[in-house]
C-alpha positions in Angstrom: -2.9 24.0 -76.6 -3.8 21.6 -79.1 -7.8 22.0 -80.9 -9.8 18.6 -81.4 -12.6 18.4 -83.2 -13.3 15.3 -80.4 -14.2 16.0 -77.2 -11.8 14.3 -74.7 -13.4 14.8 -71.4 -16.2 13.1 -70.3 -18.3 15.8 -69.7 -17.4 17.3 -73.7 -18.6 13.9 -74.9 -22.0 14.2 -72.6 -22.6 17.3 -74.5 -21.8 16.4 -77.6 -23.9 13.8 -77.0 -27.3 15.9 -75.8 -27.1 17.8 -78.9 -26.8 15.1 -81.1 -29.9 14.1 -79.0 -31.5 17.3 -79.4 -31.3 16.7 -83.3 -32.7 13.1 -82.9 -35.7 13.8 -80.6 -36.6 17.2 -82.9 -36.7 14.9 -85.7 -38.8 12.8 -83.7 -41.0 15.4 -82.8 -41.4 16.5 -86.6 -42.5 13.0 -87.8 -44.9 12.9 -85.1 -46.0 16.1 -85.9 -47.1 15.1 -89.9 -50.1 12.5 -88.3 -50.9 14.5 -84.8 -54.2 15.3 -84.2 -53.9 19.2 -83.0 -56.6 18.6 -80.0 -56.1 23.1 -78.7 -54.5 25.9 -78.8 -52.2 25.4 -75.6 -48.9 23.9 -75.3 -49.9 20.6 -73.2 -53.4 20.0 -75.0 -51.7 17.5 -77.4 -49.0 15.5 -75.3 -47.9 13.4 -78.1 -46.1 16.8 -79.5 -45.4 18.7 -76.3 -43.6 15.6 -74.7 -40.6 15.3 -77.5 -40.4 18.7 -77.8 -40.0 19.5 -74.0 -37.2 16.4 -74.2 -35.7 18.3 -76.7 -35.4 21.5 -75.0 -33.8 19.9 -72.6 -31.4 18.3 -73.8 -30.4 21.0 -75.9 -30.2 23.6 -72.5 -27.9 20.2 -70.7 -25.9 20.0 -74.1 -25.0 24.2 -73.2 -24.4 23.6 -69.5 -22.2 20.8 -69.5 -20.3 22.0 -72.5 -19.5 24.9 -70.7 -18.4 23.0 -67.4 -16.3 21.4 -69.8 -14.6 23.9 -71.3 -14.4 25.9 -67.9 -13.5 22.8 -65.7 -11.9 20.5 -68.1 -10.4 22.7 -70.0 -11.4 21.4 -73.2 -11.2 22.9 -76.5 -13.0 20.5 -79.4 -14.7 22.0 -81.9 -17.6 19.8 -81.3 -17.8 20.7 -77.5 -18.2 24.7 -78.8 -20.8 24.0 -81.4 -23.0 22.0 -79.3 -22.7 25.1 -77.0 -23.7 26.9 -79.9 -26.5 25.1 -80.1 -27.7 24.5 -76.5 -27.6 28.5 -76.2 -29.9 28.9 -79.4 -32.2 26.7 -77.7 -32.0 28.2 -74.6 -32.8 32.0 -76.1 -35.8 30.5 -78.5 -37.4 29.2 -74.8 -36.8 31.8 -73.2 -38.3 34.4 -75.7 -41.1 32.0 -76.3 -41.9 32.1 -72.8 -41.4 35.6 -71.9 -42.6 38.0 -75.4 -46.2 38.4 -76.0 -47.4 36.7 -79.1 -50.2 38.7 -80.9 
């Protein structure tokens, strides 16, 4: 078994890709962010902010699921293919504890 730091399967290179776009679309978000005019308190008030930031939750959660069809299905083993799963399932626990603990 040889380790890559490539992905050589198409779905490894998808999720590569997604969180690579997770990065892109968060930075997106955070120069948005510096002008936005903060219009309430809820998530969807200001759509300018919760539109990039819902595209990057995505992508980061896709970058986790096909990275681990990958490695299950495909059998790959790149370096880059574990760390965007890395990723994907920090981004999937921030969501989910956003969404399900109580902020004070």
């Amino acid at each position: 078994m040889k380790i890559r730091f490539l992905p050589k399967s198409k779905l490894g290179v998808w999720s590569v890709g997604f969180a690579c776009g997770f990065f892109i679309i968060l930075f997106v978000f955070f120069q948005i962010a510096k002008s936005a005019e903060i219009k309430g308190d809820g998530f969807f008030d200001t759509l300018a902010l919760a539109i990039p930031l819902l595209l990057a939750g995505i992508s980061g959660v896709l970058a986790l699921i096909l990275g681990v069809i990958s490695i299950i299905k495909s059998k790959e083993r790149a370096i880059a293919v574990f760390i965007s799963c890395i990723i994907g399932l920090l981004v999937l626990l921030f969501a989910l504890g956003e969404m399900f603990v109580p902020h004070t």
